[in-house]
N, C-alpha and C positions, 0 to 999 in steps of 0.2 A: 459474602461472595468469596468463591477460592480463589486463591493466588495463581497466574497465570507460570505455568513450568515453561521452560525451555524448549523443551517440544512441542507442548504448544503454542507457545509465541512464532516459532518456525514455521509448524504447520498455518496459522493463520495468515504467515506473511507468503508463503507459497501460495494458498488460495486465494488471498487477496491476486497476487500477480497472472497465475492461472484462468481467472476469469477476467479479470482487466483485456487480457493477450486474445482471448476468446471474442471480446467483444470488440476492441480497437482495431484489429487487424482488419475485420472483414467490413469494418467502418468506413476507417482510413483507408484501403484501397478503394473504395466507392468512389469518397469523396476526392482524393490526390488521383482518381483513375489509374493505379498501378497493380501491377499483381499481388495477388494475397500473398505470393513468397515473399516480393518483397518486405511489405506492412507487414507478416507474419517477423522476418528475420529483423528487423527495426522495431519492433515491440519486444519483440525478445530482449533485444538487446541493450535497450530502455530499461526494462524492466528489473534484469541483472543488474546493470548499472542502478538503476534507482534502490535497488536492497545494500550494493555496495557503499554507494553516498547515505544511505538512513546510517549503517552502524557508523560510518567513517565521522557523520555531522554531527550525530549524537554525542558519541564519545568527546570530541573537540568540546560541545556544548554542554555536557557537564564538568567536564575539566576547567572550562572555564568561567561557565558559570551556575556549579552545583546549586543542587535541590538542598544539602545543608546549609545555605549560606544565604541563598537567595528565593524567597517566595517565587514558586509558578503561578501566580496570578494570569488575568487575561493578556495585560502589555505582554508579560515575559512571554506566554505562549505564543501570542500573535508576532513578535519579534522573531522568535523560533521555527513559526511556520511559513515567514516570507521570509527565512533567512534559509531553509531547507531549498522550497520551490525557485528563489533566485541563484542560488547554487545551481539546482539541476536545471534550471534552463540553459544556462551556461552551457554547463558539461555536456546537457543532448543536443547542443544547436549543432556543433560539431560531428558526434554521430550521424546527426539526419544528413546534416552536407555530404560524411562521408560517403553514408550507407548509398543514400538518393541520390548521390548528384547536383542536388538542386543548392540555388543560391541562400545567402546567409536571412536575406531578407523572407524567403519562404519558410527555411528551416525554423525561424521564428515564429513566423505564424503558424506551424506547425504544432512546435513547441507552446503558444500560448492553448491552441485547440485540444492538446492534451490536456494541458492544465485545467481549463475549460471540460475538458469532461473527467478530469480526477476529482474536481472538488463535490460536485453532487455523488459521484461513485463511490470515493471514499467515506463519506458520510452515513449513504445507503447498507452499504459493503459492514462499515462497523455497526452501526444498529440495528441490521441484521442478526451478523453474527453473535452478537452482544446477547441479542435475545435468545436465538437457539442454544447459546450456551448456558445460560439461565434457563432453559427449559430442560437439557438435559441436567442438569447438576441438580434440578426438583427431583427429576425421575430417580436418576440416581439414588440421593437418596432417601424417595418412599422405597423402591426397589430395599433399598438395604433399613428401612425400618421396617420393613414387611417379613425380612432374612431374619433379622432379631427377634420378633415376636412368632417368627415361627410358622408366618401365613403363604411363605413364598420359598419356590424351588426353580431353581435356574431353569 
């Protein structure tokens, strides 16, 4: 399998968020009865934030405790991924309070209903895209063993 560029690690975390927004928005206004602007500018805002806190945790988290030095096994990652998610909940409970209005005790529950719907989303979202990219990267390259042998023209 090929090594993930820069650009596309980017593009994948843009799509990733792009359809999260797509779908949460016109959720979450249903369910909290508010306008889609609203839920629209609070998913947003999540969402920037949530790419802001991945490089920020990340970074902190290999600094402190590198992939040279210490196995990613399951503990390490499961330590990793409720140390991410209990960060952002933190950081968005304040958002929703500010964006919304609403009390600390909603923004919470708010906050876990995201959560609640990022864990099957992001799961989906990655093994999804996991596979379409292993399907083009086949295509690819028959497309380009077909260019070498001489059977194929753009």
């Amino acid at each position: 399998m090929q090594k993930k560029t820069l650009a596309e690690r980017i593009f994948h975390a843009v799509c990733f968020e792009v359809i999260a927004i797509i779908i949460t928005a016109p959720l979450f206004s249903w369910l909290m009865d508010r306008s889609i602007m609203q839920m629209g500018t609070l998913a947003i805002v999540l969402s920037t934030t949530a790419m802001i806190w991945n490089v920020i945790y990340n970074a902190l988290f290999d600094r402190f405790w590198p992939s040279n030095r210490i196995t990613r096994n399951a503990k390490v990652r499961t330590f990793h991924a409720l140390g991410f998610e209990g960060g952002f909940i933190i950081i968005g409970l304040g958002l929703v309070v500010a964006i919304l209005g609403v009390s600390v005790k909603t923004a919470f529950l708010m906050e876990i209903g995201f959560f609640l719907f990022f864990l099957p989303y992001t799961y989906i979202f990655n093994l999804a895209y996991d596979t379409l990219r292993e399907k083009m990267i086949k295509h690819r390259a028959r497309k380009m063993e077909m260019r070498l042998a001489g059977n194929y023209k753009k």
